[in-house]
C-alpha positions as a Python dict, from the first residue, in 0.01 Angstrom:
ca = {
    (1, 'X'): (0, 0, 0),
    (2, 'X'): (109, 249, -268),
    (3, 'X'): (479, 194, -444),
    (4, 'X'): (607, 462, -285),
    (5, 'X'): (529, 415, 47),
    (6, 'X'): (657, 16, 10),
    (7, 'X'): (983, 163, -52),
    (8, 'X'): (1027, 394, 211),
    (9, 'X'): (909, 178, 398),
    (10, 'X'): (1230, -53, 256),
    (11, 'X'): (1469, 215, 271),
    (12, 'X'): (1390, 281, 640),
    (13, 'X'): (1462, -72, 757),
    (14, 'X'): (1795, -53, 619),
    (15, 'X'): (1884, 250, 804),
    (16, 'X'): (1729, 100, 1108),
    (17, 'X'): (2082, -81, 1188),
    (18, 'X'): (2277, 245, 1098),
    (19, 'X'): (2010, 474, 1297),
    (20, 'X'): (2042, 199, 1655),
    (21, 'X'): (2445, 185, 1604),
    (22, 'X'): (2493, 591, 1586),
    (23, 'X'): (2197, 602, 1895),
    (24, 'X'): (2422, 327, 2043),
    (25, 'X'): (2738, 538, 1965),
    (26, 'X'): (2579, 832, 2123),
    (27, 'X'): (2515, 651, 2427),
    (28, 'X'): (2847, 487, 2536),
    (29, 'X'): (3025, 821, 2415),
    (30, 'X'): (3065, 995, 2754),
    (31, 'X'): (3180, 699, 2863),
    (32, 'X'): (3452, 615, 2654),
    (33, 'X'): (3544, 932, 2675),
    (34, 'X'): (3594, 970, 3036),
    (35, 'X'): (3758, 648, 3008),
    (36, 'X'): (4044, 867, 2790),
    (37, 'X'): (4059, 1156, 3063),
    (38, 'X'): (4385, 1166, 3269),
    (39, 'X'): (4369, 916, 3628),
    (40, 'X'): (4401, 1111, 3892),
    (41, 'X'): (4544, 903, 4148),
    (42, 'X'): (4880, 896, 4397),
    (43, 'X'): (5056, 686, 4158),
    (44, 'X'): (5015, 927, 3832),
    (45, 'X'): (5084, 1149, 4068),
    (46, 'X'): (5413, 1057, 4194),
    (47, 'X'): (5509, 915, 3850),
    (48, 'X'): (5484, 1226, 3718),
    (49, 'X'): (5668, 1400, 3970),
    (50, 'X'): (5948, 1156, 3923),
    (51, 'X'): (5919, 1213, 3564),
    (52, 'X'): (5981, 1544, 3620),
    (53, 'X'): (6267, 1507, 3929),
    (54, 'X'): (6461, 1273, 3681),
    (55, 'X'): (6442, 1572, 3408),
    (56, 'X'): (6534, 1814, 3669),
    (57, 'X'): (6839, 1631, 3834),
    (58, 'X'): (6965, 1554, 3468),
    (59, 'X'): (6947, 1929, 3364),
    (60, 'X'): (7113, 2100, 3660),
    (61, 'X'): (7376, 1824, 3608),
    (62, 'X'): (7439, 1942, 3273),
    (63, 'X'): (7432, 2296, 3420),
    (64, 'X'): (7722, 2208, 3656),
    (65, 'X'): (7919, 2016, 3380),
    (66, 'X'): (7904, 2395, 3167),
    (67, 'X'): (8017, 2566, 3523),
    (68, 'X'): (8289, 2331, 3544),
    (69, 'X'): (8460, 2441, 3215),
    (70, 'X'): (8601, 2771, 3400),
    (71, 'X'): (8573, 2972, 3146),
    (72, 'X'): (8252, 3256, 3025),
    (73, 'X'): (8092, 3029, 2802),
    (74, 'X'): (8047, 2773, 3063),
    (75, 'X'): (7889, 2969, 3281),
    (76, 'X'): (7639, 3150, 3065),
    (77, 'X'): (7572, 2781, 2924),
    (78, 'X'): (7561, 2632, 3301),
    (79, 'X'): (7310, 3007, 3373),
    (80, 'X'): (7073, 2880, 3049),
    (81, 'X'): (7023, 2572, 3171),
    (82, 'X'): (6964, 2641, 3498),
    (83, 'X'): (6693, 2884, 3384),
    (84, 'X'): (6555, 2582, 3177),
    (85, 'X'): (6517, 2393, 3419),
    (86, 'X'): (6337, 2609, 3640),
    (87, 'X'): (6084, 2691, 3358),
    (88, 'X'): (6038, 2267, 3389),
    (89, 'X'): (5946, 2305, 3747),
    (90, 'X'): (5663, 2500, 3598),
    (91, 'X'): (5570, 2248, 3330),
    (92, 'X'): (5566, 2019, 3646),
    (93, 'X'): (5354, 2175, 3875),
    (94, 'X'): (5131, 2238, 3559),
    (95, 'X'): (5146, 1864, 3481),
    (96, 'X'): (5096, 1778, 3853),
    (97, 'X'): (4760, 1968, 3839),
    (98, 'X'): (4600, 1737, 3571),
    (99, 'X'): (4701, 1406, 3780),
    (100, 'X'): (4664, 1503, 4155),
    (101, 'X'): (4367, 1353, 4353),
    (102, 'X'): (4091, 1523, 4482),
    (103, 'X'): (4236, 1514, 4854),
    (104, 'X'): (4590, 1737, 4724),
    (105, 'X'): (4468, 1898, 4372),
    (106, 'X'): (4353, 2203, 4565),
    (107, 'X'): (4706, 2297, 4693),
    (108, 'X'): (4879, 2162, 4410),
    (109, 'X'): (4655, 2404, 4172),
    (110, 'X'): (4763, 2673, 4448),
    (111, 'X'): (5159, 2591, 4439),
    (112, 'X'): (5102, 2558, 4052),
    (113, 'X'): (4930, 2900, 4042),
    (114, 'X'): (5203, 3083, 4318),
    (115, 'X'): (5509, 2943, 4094),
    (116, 'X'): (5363, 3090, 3720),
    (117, 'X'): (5315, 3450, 3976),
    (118, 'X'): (5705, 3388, 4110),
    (119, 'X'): (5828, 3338, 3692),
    (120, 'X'): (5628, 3606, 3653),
    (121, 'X'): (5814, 3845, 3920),
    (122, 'X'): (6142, 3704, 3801),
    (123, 'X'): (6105, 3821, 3460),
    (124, 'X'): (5972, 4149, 3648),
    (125, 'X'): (6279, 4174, 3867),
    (126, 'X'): (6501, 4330, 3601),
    (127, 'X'): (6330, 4635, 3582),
    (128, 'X'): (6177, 4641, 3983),
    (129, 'X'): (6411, 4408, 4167),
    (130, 'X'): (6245, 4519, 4515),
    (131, 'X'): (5909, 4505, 4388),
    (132, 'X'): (5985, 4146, 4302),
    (133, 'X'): (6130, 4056, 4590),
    (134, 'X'): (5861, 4177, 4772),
    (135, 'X'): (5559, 4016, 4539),
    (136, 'X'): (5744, 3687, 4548),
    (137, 'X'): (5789, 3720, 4971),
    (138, 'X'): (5435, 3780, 4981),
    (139, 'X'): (5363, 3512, 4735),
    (140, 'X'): (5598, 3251, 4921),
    (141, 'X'): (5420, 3310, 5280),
    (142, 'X'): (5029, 3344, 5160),
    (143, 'X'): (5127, 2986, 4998),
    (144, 'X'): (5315, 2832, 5268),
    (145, 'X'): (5035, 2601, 5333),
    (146, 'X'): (4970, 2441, 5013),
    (147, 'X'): (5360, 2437, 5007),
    (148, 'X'): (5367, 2214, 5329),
    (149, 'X'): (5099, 2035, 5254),
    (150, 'X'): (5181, 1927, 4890),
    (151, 'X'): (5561, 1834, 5046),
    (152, 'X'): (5381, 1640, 5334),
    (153, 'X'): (5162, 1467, 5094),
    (154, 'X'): (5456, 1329, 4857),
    (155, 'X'): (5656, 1218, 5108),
    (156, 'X'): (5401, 990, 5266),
    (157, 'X'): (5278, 897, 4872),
    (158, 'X'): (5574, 841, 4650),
    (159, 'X'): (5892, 733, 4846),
    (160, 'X'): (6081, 426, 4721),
}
């Protein structure tokens, strides 16, 4: 066997291990990774929407606190965070999407979907008040459904 050939022939058995571990890598890839993906389940579920209840309750809370200083700057301050915290409900139904099983993601994608139109319409309203009320009455009845069933699904999934 020529020199050159005997050394190749060297060279490619030490890559062998490197060559089967990045095949091997490869391989179990996907799986990992799906491993990493977010669980979709009633318990992520209502964890989040706890999560996201707790944040809520705690921000209109601070909103009432500013109302209850009687004077302008109280109010505007209780009106900002009131407005914050509706732009959470958002980050909840968004966050809701990612976790909700198969049997509820449909109408929670829906809900999710109706509520980004309705912050929409609200930034809207100054400028076509009626046209917003309308889009979000419309909006609010074509999604009563999801609505009921998303409500109906949380109360029989995350009480305690």
């Amino acid at each position: 066997m020529p020199h050159h050939a005997k050394e190749m022939l060297h060279l490619n058995h030490r890559r062998t291990p490197t060559i089967i571990a990045f095949a091997l890598a490869l391989v179990l890839l996907p799986a990992t990774l799906s491993g990493c993906g977010t669980e979709r389940s009633a318990k992520a579920y209502c964890d989040t929407m706890q999560k996201h209840k707790d944040r809520y309750l705690q921000a209109m809370a601070g909103a009432q606190k500013q109302v209850e200083k009687g004077d302008a700057a109280g109010v505007v301050g209780g009106l900002a965070e009131t407005v914050s915290a509706l732009g959470d409900i958002q980050r909840m139904w968004d966050d809701l999407a990612q976790v909700a099983p198969d049997e509820i993601r449909p109408d929670v994608e829906s809900v999710r979907d109706t509520s980004a139109k309705q912050l929409d319409n609200a930034e809207q309203s100054v400028k076509d008040p009626v046209g917003a009320l309308g889009s979000a009455l419309v909006n609010a009845l074509v999604n009563s459904g999801p609505i009921r069933r998303v409500d109906a699904y949380t109360r029989a999934n995350c009480t305690g």
